[in-house]
C-alpha positions in Angstrom: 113.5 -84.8 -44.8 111.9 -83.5 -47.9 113.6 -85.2 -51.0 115.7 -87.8 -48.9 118.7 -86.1 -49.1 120.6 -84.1 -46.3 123.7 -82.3 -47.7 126.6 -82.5 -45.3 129.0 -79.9 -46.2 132.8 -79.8 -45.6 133.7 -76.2 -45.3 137.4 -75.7 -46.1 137.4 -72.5 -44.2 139.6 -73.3 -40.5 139.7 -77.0 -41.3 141.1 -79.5 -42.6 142.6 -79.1 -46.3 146.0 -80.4 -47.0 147.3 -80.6 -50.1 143.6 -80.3 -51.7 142.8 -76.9 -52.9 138.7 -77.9 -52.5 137.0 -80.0 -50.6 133.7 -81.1 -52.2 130.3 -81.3 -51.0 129.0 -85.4 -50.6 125.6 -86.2 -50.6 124.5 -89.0 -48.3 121.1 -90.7 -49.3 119.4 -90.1 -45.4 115.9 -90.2 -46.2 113.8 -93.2 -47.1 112.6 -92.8 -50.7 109.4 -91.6 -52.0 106.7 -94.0 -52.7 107.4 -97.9 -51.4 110.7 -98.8 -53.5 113.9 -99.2 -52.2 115.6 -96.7 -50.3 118.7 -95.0 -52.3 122.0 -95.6 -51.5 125.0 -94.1 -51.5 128.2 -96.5 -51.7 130.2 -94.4 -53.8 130.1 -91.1 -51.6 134.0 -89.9 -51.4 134.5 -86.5 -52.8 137.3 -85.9 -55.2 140.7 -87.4 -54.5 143.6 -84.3 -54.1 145.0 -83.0 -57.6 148.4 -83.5 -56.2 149.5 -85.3 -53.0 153.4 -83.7 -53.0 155.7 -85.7 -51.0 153.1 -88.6 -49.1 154.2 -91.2 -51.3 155.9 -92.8 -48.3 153.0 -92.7 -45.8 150.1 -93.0 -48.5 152.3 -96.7 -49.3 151.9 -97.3 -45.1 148.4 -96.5 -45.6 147.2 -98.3 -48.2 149.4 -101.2 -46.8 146.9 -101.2 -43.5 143.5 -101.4 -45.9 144.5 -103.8 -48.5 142.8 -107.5 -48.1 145.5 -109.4 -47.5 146.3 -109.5 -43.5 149.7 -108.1 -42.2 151.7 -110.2 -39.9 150.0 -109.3 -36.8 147.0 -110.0 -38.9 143.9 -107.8 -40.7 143.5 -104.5 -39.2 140.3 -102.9 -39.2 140.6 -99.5 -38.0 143.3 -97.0 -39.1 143.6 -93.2 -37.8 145.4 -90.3 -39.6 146.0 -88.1 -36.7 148.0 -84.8 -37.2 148.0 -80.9 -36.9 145.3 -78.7 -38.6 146.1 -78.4 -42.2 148.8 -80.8 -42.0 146.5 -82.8 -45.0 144.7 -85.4 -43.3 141.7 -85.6 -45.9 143.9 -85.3 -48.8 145.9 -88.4 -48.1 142.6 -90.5 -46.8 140.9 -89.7 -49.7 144.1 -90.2 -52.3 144.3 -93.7 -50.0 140.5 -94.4 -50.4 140.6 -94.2 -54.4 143.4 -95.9 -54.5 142.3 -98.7 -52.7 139.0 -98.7 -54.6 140.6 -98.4 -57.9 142.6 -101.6 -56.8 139.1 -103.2 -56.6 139.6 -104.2 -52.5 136.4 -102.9 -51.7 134.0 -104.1 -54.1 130.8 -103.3 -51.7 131.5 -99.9 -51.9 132.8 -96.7 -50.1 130.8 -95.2 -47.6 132.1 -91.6 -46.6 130.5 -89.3 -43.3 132.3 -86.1 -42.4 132.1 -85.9 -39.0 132.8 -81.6 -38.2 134.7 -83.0 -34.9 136.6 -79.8 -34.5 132.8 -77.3 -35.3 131.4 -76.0 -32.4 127.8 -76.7 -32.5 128.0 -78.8 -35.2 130.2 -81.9 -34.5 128.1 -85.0 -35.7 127.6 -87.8 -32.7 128.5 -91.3 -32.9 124.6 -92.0 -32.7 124.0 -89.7 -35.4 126.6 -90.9 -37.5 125.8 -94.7 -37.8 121.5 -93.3 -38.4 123.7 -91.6 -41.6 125.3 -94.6 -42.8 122.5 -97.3 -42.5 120.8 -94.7 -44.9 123.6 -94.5 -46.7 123.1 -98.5 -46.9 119.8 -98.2 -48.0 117.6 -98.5 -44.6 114.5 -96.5 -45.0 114.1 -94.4 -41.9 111.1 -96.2 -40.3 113.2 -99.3 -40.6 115.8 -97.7 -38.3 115.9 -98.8 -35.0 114.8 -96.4 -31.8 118.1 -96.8 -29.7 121.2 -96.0 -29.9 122.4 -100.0 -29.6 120.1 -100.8 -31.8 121.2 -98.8 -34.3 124.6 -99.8 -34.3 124.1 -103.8 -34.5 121.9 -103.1 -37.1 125.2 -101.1 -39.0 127.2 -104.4 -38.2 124.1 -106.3 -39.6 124.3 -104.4 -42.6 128.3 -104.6 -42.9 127.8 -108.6 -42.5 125.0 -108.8 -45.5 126.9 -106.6 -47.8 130.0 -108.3 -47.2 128.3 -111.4 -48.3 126.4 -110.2 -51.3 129.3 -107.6 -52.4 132.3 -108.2 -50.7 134.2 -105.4 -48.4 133.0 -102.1 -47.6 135.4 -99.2 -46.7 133.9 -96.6 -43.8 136.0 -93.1 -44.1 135.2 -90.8 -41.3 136.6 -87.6 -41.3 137.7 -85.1 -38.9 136.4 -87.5 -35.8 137.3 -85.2 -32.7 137.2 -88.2 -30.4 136.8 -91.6 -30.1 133.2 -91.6 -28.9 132.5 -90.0 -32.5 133.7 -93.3 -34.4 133.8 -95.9 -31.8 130.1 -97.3 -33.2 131.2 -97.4 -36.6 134.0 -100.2 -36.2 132.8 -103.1 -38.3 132.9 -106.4 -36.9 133.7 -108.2 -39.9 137.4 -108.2 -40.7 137.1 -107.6 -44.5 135.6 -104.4 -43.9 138.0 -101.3 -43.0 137.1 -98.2 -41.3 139.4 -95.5 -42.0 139.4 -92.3 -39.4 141.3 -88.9 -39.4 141.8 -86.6 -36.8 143.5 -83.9 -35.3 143.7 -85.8 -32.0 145.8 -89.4 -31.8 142.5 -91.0 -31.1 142.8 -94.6 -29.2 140.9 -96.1 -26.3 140.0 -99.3 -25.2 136.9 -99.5 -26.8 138.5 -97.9 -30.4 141.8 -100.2 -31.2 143.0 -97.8 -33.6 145.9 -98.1 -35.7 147.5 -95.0 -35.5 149.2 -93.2 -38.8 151.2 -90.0 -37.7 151.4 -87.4 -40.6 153.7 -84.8 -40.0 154.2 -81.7 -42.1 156.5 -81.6 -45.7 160.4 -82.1 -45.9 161.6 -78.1 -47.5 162.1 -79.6 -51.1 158.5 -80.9 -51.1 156.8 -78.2 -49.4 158.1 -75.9 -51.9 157.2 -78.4 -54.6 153.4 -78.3 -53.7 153.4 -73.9 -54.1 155.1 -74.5 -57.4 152.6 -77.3 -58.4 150.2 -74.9 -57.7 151.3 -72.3 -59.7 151.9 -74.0 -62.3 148.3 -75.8 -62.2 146.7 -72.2 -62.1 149.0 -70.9 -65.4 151.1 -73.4 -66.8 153.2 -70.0 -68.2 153.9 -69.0 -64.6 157.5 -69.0 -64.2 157.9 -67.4 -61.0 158.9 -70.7 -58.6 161.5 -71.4 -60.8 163.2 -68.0 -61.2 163.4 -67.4 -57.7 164.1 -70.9 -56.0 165.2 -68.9 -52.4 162.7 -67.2 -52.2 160.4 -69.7 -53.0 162.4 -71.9 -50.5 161.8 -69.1 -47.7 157.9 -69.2 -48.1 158.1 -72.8 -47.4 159.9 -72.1 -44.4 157.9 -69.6 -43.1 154.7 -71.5 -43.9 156.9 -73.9 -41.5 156.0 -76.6 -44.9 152.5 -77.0 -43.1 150.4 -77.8 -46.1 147.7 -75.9 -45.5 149.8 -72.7 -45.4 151.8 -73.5 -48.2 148.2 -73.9 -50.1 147.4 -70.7 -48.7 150.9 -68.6 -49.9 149.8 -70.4 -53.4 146.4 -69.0 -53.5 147.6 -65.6 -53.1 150.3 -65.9 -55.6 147.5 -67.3 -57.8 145.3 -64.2 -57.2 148.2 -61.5 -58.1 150.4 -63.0 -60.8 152.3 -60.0 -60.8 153.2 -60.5 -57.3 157.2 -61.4 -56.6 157.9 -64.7 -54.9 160.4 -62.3 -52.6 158.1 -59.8 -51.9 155.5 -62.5 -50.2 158.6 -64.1 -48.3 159.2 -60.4 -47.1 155.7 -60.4 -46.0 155.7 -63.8 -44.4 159.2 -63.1 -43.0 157.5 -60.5 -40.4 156.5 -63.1 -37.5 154.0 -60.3 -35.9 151.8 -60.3 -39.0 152.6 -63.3 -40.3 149.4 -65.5 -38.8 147.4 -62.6 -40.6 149.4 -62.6 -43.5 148.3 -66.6 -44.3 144.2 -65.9 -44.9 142.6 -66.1 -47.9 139.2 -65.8 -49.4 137.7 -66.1 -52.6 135.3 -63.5 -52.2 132.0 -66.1 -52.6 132.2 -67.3 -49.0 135.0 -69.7 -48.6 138.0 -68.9 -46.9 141.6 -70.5 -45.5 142.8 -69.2 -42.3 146.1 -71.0 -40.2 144.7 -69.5 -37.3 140.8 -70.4 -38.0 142.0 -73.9 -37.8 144.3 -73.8 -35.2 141.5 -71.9 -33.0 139.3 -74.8 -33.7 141.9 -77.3 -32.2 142.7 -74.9 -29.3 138.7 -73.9 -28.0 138.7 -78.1 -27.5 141.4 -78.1 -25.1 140.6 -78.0 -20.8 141.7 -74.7 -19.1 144.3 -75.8 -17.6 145.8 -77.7 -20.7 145.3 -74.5 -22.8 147.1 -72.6 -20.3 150.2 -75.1 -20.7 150.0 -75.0 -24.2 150.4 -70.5 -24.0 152.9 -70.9 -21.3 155.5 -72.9 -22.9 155.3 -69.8 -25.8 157.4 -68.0 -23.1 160.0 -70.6 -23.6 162.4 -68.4 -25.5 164.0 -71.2 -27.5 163.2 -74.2 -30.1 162.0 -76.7 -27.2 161.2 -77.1 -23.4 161.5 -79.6 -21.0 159.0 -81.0 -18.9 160.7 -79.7 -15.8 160.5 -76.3 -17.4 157.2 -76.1 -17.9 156.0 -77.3 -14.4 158.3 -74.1 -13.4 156.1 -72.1 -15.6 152.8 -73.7 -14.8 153.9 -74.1 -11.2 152.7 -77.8 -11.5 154.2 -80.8 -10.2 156.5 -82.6 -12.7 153.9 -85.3 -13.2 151.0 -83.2 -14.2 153.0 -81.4 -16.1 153.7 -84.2 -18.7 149.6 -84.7 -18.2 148.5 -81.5 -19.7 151.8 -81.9 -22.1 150.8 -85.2 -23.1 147.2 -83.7 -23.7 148.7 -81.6 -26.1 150.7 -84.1 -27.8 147.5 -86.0 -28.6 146.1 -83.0 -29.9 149.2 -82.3 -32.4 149.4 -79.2 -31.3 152.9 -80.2 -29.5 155.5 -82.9 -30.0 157.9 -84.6 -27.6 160.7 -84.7 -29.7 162.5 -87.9 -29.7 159.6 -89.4 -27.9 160.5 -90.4 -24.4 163.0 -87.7 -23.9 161.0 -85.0 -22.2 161.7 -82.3 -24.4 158.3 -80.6 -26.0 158.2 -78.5 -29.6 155.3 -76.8 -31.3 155.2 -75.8 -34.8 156.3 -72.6 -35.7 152.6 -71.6 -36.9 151.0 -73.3 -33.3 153.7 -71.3 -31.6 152.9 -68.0 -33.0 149.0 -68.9 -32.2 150.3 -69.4 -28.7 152.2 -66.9 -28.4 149.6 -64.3 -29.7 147.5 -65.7 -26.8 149.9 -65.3 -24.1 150.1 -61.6 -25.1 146.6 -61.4 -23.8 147.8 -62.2 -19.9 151.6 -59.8 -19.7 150.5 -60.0 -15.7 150.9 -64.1 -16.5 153.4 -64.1 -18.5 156.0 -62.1 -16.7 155.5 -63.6 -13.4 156.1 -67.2 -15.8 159.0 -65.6 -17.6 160.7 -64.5 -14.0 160.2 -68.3 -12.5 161.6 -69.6 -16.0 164.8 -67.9 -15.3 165.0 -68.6 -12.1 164.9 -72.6 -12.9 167.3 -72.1 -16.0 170.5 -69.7 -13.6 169.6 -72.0 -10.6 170.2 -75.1 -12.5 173.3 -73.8 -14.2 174.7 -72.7 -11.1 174.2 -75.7 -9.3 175.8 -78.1 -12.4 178.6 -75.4 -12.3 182.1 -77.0 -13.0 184.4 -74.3 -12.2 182.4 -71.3 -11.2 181.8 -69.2 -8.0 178.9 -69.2 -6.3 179.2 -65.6 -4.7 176.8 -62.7 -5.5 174.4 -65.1 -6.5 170.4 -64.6 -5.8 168.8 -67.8 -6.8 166.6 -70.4 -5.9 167.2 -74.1 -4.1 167.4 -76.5 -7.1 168.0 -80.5 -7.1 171.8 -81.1 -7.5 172.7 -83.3 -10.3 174.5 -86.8 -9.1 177.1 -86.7 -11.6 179.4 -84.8 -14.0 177.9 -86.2 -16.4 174.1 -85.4 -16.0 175.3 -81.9 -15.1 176.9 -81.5 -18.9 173.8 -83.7 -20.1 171.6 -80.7 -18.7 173.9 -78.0 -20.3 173.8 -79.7 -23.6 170.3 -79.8 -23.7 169.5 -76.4 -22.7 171.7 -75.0 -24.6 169.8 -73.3 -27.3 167.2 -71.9 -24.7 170.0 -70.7 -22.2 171.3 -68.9 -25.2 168.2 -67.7 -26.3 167.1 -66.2 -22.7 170.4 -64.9 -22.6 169.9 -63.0 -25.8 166.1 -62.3 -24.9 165.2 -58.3 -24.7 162.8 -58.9 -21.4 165.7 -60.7 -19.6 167.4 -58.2 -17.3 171.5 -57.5 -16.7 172.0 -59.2 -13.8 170.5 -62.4 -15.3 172.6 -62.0 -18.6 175.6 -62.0 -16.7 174.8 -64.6 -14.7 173.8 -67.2 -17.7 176.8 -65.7 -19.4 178.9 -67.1 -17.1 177.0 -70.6 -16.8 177.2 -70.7 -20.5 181.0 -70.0 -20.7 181.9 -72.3 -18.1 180.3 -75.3 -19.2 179.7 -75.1 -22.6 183.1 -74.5 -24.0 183.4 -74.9 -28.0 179.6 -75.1 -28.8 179.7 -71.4 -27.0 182.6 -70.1 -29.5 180.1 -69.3 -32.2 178.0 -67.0 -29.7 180.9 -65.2 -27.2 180.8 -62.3 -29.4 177.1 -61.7 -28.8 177.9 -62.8 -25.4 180.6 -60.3 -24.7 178.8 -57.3 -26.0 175.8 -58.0 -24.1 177.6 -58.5 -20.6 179.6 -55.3 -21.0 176.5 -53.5 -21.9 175.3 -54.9 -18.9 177.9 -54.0 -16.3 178.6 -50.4 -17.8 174.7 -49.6 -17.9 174.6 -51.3 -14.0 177.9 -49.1 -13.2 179.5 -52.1 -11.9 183.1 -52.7 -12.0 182.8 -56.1 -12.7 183.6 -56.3 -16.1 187.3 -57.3 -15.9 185.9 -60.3 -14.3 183.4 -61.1 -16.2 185.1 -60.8 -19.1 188.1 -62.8 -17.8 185.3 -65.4 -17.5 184.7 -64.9 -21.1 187.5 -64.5 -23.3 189.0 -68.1 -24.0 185.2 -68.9 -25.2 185.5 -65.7 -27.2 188.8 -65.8 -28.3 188.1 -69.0 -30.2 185.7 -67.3 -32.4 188.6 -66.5 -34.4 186.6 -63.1 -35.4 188.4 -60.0 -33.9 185.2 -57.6 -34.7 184.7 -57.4 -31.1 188.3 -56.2 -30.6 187.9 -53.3 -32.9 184.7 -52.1 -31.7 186.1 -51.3 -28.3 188.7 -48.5 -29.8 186.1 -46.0 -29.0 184.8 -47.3 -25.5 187.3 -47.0 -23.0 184.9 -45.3 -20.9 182.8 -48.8 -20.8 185.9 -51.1 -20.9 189.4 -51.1 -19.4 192.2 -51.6 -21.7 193.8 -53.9 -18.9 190.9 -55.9 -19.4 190.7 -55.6 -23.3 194.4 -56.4 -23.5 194.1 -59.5 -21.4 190.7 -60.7 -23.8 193.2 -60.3 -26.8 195.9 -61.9 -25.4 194.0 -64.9 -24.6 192.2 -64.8 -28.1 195.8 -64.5 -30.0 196.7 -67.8 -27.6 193.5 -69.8 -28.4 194.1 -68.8 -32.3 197.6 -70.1 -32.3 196.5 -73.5 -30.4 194.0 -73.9 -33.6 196.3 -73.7 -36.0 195.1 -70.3 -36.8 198.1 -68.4 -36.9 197.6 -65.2 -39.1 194.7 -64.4 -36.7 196.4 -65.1 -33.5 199.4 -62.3 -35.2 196.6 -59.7 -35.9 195.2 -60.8 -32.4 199.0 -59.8 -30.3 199.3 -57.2 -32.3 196.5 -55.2 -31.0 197.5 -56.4 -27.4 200.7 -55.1 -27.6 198.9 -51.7 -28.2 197.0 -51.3 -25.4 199.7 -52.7 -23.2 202.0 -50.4 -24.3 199.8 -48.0 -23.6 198.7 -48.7 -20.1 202.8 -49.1 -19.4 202.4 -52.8 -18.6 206.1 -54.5 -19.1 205.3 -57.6 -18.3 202.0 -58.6 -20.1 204.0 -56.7 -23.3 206.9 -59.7 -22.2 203.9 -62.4 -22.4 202.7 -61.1 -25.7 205.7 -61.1 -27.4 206.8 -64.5 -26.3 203.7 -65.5 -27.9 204.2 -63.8 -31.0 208.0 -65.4 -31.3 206.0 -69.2 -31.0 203.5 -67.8 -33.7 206.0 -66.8 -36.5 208.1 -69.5 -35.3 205.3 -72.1 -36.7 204.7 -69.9 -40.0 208.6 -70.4 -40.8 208.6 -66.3 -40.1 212.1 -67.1 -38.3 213.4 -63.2 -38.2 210.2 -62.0 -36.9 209.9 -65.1 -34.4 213.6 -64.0 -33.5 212.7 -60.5 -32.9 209.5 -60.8 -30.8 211.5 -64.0 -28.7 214.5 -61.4 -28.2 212.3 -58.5 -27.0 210.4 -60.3 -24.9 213.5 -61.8 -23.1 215.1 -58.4 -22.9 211.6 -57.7 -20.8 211.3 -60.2 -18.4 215.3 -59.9 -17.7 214.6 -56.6 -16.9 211.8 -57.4 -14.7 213.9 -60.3 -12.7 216.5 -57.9 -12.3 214.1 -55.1 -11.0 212.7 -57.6 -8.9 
C-alpha cells in the first residue's frame, strides 16, 4: 500500500452533510509500517466536529446519554444508530456527540472513525473490509491480519479487549452504514466500548441490537437560525437575515428545514452577497424548479445537491418498493393511507404496508403518528418522487383514476344523508358504524379536498366529492364552500347539465357559513351559468346560517341581495321568507322599526298568499 496509508474520502457532494458546511478527509493508518517497528495507529481519526449544531441540543443530550460509562437503567448500551433522511445531519450530530464524549474523557483508548460510503454505488465498504481497516487502525501490521473473514473479526474483539485493559474504552463511529451487514462485525463485545452507527436506513436485526436515535429535520425558528448562522459566519457585517425575517422564514420552509438544504440556500447567499433574501424565496417558492434551484458547487469539485442525495437513497430501494414510493406522489394531499396506496399499487392491503414500511426504514416516508396507517414524505422526497412519476403519465393516470375511484366510493358508501342515484362507482367495504364512517371523512379530509380542487380531476368527479364533502363534513368544509361552489357550477354549466340547482342546494348551508358573500357578487354577471331561483335560495340560506352565528350585519347584507333576485324572478313567497328573516335579524340588533317593517311586509305576503290559496 505504498506509504501505509489509504485515504478514505467523504465527499459531501449527494451525501450526508447536516449542519456541517465540510466534511473532512480522515486518514486511517492501513498499512503495516516500513522497516520492523510498530505499525501506526490511528485512535484519534474523527474529522472536525460541525461549527454549529442549531437546534440538536435535545437529541445530541439523548445521545451522549447512550455513550457515557455509566449504564442506564436497562443497563450499558453498546450500539447506538442515528438513522434519518439524506441531509437531515446525521454526521454532524455523531461527530458533535463523539467530541463531546471524548472531551468528557469517557473514552480514554481512543476514537476510531471508518466512513462506510453505504449509500455509493460501487464504492460502499463491506463489513469484512471495514474491521481489516480498523485492526490497522489499532495497529495490526497487515501480515498479522488474519485470512478469513471470522478471523478477522475476533481478532477486532481481541483487540477491543487488550485496549480496554491497557487504555480504557474505545469509541467505533461508523458512518453512513447502508445496512446492518456493513456494521454487524464491528460490535464490540466488551461493554465499556461503544460503537456509534448512522444511517439513512433504521438499521436493526437480530444479529445488530441497535439502539435506534431518530433525527428528524429542524423546528422553523431553528432552521432559519442555522442560514442566518451561516451568514453571519461567512461576513459577520451581513445583515440580510435579520432585515428580512419572512423571507428568511420562507426559505426555511421551502427548504422544508432539511438541513442540508438550508446549508445549501446559505451557500448561495454566501456566493452573491448582493443577493435579496426574497428574491431566493421567490426562486425556491417555484416547486417545478425548486429541486434544481437547491445545488451548489464551489467550482473545485465539490458539490451539494438535495436530489444527488436523495437519488442515492432511492437507486437502493427494490422495484416494487420504489414504485410505491412514486405512486403515493399522486396522492394529491399532505398524507395517504395504507388502504390508498394498495388502490394505487393495486396490492393487497398487507403488502402494501410492506413496501410502505420499506420506505419508512429508509426515511424516505413517515407513518405519522406511528400505528395509524397514514404515510407522509418530506416535501423535498415528494418533489423527487414526484419528478419520477412524471416519467410514467401512462402509470400515473391509470393510478390517479383508481385513487378516485377508492376516495368517491368510500365517501359514498359512509354517506349520512345523501343519494345514491347517478352514481358510477366501485363496490367498497361498508363501514360498521357512524362513527368510523365520520372517522374516515375526518381523516381524508385534506386529500378529498385536495382531489377535489386537483386540475386532472374531471367534472363529474368534482361534483360528486363536492357533495360527499358537504354532507359529511359540515363546519370544517365552511372555510372551502366558496372554492367548492365555483368549481361545481363550472362543472355543471361546462357539462350543460341542469343540475346545478341541486347541487348547489346541497351546498349552500356549508357555504353560507363562510360568512364571505364574494361568491354572491360574482354571480351578477352569470345568469346564463346560474339561475337566480337557485342563487336566491344559496343567499337565503347563507343570510339564515349568518344570523344563527351571531353574525347579524352579514346575514342583513346576505337578505338583502335575496330579496333582489326574488323580486325579480316574481317569487312572493320566498320574498315573504326573506323578510321574516330580516324582521328576526334587526329584531336581535335592537333595529326595532326596521324589524317592524320587514315582520309587517312579510305578513302582508303570506296573508295574501293564504287568501289566494
Amino acid at each position: 500500500m505504498g506509504n501505509g496509508e489509504d485515504r478514505v474520502r467523504n465527499e459531501v457532494s449527494g451525501s450526508e452533510a447536516g449542519n456541517v458546511f465540510q466534511a473532512g478527509t480522515m486518514h486511517v493508518a492501513l498499512g503495516a509500517a516500513v522497516g520492523g517497528g510498530p505499525a501506526p495507529t490511528a485512535l484519534a481519526s474523527l474529522p472536525a466536529p460541525p461549527v454549529d449544531l442549531v437546534g440538536r441540543g435535545e437529541v445530541s443530550e439523548a445521545l451522549l446519554a447512550l455513550l457515557a460509562p455509566s449504564a442506564g437503567d436497562g443497563g450499558p448500551v453498546l450500539v447506538s444508530a442515528v438513522a434519518g433522511l439524506a441531509g437531515v445531519g446525521k454526521t454532524a450530530l455523531a461527530l458533535y456527540a463523539a467530541h463531546e464524549a471524548v472531551r468528557r474523557g469517557w473514552f480514554p483508548g481512543g476514537v476510531l472513525y471508518v466512513p462506510l460510503r453505504g449509500y455509493r454505488p460501487g464504492a460502499a465498504v463491506s463489513g469484512e473490509q471495514a474491521v481489516g481497516a480498523l485492526l490497522r487502525a489499532l495497529g495490526v501490521r497487515d501480515h498479522d491480519v488474519p485470512p478469513t473473514a471470522e478471523e478477522q473479526a475476533g481478532l477486532y474483539r481481541s483487540e477491543l479487549a487488550r485496549r480496554a485493559a491497557e487504555a480504557g474504552a474505545v469509541l467505533v463511529l461508523a458512518d453512513d452504514a447502508s445496512a446492518a451487514e456493513q456494521v454487524a462485525p464491528l460490535v464490540p463485545a466488551d461493554s465499556c466500548h461503544r460503537l456509534l452507527v448512522t444511517s439513512r436506513d433504521s438499521l436493526h436485526s437480530p444479529g445488530f441490537p441497535a439502539r435506534l436515535v431518530p433525527l428528524g429535520v429542524l423546528g422553523s425558528t431553528e432552521a432559519g437560525e442555522l442560514v442566518a448562522t451561516a451568514l453571519r459566519r461567512a461576513r459577520p457585517e451581513d445583515g440580510r437575515a435579520a432585515a428580512d425575517p419572512q423571507a428568511l422564514a420562507a426559505i426555511a420552509e421551502h427548504c422544508g428545514h432539511l438541513p442540508l438544504a438550508l446549508q445549501i440556500a446559505a451557500a448561495l447567499l454566501v456566493d452573491d452577497p448582493g443577493l435579496p433574501l426574497a428574491d431566493l424565496a421567490e426562486e425556491l417558492a417555484d416547486t417545478g424548479s425548486r429541486l434544481d434551484a437547491l445545488r451548489h458547487g464551489d467550482g473545485g469539485g465539490m458539490s451539494l445537491a438535495v436530489a444527488g442525495a436523495f437519488e442515492l437513497s432511492y437507486r437502493r430501494l427494490p422495484e416494487e418498493t420504489a414504485r410505491v414510493l412514486r405512486l403515493t406522489t399522486v396522492n394529491p394531499g399532505p398524507d395517504v393511507s395504507t388502504e390508498a396506496v394498495a388502490v394505487l399499487a393495486e396490492l393487497g392491503k398487507p403488502a402494501a404496508r410492506r413496501h410502505l414500511a420499506a420506505l419508512a426504514r429508509a426515511n424516505l416516508l413517515a407513518e405519522q403518528p406511528v400505528g395509524s396507517g397514514r404515510w407522509r414524505a418530506h416535501d423535498l422526497v415528494r418533489l423527487y418522487a414526484a419528478r419520477l412519476m412524471e416519467a410514467d403519465g401512462e402509470e400515473a393516470g391509470a393510478a390517479w383514476s383508481r385513487l378516485l375511484g377508492y376516495y368517491v366510493g368510500h365517501g359514498y358508501a359512509a354517506r349520512r344523508n345523501g343519494e345514491q342515484e347517478d352514481i358510477q362507482r366501485p363496490e367498497v367495504a361498508r363501514f360498521p358504524d357512524e362513527a368510523s364512517a365520520d372517522a374516515w371523512l375526518r381523516a381524508e379530509f385534506d386529500n378529498l379536498m385536495a382531489s377535489l380542487d386537483s386540475s386532472v380531476a374531471d367534472h363529474r368527479t368534482r361534483l360528486d366529492l363536492a357533495r360527499i364533502l358537504t354532507d359529511h363534513l359540515g363546519v370544517q368544509f365552511y372555510l372551502t364552500a366558496l372554492s367548492t361552489a365555483q368549481l361545481v357550477i363550472k362543472a355543471n354549466a361546462e357539462r350543460g347539465t341542469g343540475r346545478v340547482s341541486a347541487t348547489l342546494n346541497v351546498l349552500r348551508d356549508a357555504l353560507a357559513m363562510l360568512g364571505r358573500l364574494d361568491w354572491a357578487r360574482t354571480t351578477e354577471g352569470r345568469r346564463h351559468t346560474i339561475e337566480p331561483p337557485t342563487k336566491a335560495a344559496v343567499l337565503t340560506s347563507a343570510a339564515g346560517m349568518l344570523f344563527q352565528a351571531g353574525r347579524y350585519e352579514e346575514a342583513v347584507e346576505a337578505g338583502h341581495h335575496a330579496l333582489v333576485v326574488h323580486r325579480a324572478t316574481g317569487d312572493r313567497f320566498e320574498e315573504g321568507v326573506v323578510l321574516s328573516l330580516l324582521g328576526l335579524v334587526f329584531g336581535s340588533m335592537g333595529r326595532l322599526k326596521e324589524a317592524a317593517d320587514a315582520l309587517t311586509q312579510a305578513l302582508a305576503i303570506h296573508q295574501g298568499a293564504a287568501a289566494g290559496a
